[in-house]
C-alpha positions, 0 to 999 in steps of 0.5 A, a space after each residue: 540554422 541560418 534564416 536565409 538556409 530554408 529560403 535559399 533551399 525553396 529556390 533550389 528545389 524550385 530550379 532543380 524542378 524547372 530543369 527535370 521537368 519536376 516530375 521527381 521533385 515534385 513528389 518528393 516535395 509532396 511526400 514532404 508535405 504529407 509527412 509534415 502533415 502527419 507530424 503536426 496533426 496526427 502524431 500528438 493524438 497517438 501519443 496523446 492516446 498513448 499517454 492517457 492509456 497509461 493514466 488509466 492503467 495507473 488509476 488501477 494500481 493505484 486504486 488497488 493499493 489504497 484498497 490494500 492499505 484500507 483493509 489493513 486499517 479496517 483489519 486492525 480495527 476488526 480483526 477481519 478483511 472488509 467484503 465490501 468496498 463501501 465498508 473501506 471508507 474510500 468512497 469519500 477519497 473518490 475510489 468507487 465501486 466502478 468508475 469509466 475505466 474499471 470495476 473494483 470488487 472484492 474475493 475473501 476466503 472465508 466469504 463472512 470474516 476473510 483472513 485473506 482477501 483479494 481486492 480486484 480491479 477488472 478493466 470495462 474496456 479494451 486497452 488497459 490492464 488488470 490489477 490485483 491485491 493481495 492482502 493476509 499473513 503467513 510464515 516466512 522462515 519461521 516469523 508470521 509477517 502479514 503482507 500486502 501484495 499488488 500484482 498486474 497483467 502481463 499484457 493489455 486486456 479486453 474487457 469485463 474478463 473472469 478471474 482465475 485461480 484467486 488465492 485462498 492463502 498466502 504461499 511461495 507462489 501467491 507471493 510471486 502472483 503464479 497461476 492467477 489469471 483474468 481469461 487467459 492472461 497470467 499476471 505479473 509480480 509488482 510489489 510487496 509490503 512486508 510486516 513482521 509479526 511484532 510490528 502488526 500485533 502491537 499496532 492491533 493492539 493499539 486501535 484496541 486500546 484507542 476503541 477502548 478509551 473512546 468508550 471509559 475514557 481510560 486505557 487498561 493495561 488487561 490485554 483479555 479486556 481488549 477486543 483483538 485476537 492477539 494472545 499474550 505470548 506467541 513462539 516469537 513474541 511476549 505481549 504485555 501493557 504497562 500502564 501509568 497510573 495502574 488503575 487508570 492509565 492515561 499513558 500505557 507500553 506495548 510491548 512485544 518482547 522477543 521470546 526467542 534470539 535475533 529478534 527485533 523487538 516493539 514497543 507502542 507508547 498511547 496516550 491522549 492529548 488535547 485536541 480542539 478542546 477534546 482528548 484524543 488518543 495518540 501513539 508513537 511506534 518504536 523498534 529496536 535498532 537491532 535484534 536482540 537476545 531472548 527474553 530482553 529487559 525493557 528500561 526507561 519505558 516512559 511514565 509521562 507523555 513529552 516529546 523526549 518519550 514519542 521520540 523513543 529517546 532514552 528507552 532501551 531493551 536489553 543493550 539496544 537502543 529504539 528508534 522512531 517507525 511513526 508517530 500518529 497526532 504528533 
């Protein structure tokens, strides 16, 4: 736009004015005017409003996930859910039990040792919505997969509403968040983490082995020995500790080898490093890349910790090779 157009623009309004009296261009001009007002000061505060609405609906769903990432962790390290949301170790991460925007709780079922629990973040005002977590294990087309679910409400919600309906196990319609409600809103699916079977038991077993070197200061390769609930063989899955040395190892295999066909098969390698002049455990999980045959044999499962072992090179179950799902302390 030129600099002399909103100049030249003024006198012409100006003119039209002198000769029509100024009676219509002169509440155009004022409605101009508060139009103008309107944009510079009162919009930016409702978008401003809008904006911060939805930091506050993010605060929710983000705080309910790391709830749910939280009970997995405390899962596998005590074979039960946390009731409590001081006993999930995020009140250090900031999360507390009720902040300006929402009180965050927690429903298992059974109430003393949950298999499946529900962490809760029920909004303390009009505005914002309610969010939901869902976190256990159940079958899906024949494979025990543990699950961690985040669910919403539909619509804007009032505040300190009752739940409804919480789910007390994990079926079709837990899995989509049917027919839960908080007061007379149903709740929308957002999303979901899926684990298998063979997966969740060896990284169990491994918090097992890492809780069992911070006591004697060695691994043991005696699943019986170890403080979980996972049994040596399932439908699916052959759960077995290889250990270097035998009597005492300081590097040891978990394996979960598939019993049955298309499956994929895991393998956890633990062992200890120095760190700050203190051994500490540490792991590396691996899968197959593909499924396998029944009852497949493991080679090169490694004797010695090195980077070509963490790394899962060189390590085969039947004709598959493994690749890399995480490495911890390396």
């Amino acid at each position: 736009m030129k600099s002399e157009f909103p100049i030249k623009f003024l006198q012409y309004l100006k003119s039209r004015c002198d000769r029509e009296n100024g009676s219509v261009w002169f509440i155009l001009l004022v409605i101009a005017i508060v139009c103008g007002l309107f944009i510079v000061l009162i919009l930016p505060q409702f978008l401003g409003r809008r904006g911060h609405s939805r930091t506050r609906i993010s605060e929710s769903r983000n705080n309910v996930g790391a709830m749910n990432r939280a009970q997995q962790a405390f899962y596998l390290e005590n074979q039960y859910y946390a009731t409590d949301i001081t006993q999930l170790g995020l009140i250090g991460l900031g999360l507390l039990p009720k902040t300006v925007n929402y009180k965050y709780e927690i429903a298992g079922k059974p109430e003393d040792r949950p298999i499946i629990i529900n962490n809760l973040a029920t909004p303390l005002h009009r505005g914002l919505k309610a969010n939901l977590g869902i976190v256990g294990k159940t079958a899906i087309d024949g494979d025990i997969v543990f699950i961690s679910i985040v669910c919403e409400s539909q619509q804007l919600m009032d505040q300190n509403l009752t739940w409804g309906n919480l789910p007390t196990e994990i079926d079709e319609k837990t899995l989509n968040c049917d027919g839960i409600t908080i007061g007379d809103q149903p709740l929308n699916f957002i999303n979901k983490w899926v684990y298998p079977e063979g997966q969740w038991s060896t990284g169990v077993i491994n918090q097992a082995q890492q809780n069992f070197y911070k006591k004697n200061k060695y691994f043991t390769t005696n699943l019986v020995q170890l403080d979980t609930d996972i049994p040596s063989q399932t439908e699916s899955y052959k759960y077995e500790i290889i250990g270097t040395p035998e009597d005492r190892p300081t590097i040891i295999n978990i394996l979960a080898t598939p019993r049955v066909k298309r499956k994929i098969a895991y393998l956890m390698i633990v062992s200890v490093t120095l760190v700050d002049g203190e051994l500490v455990p540490i792991a590396a999980s691996c899968q197959s890349k593909t499924t396998t045959g029944k009852n497949p044999t493991w080679q090169g499962l490694p004797t010695q910790l090195g980077r070509k072992s963490v790394d899962c090179d060189g390590i085969t179950v039947g004709d598959q090779r493994l690749e890399t799902i995480w490495k911890d302390r390396f």
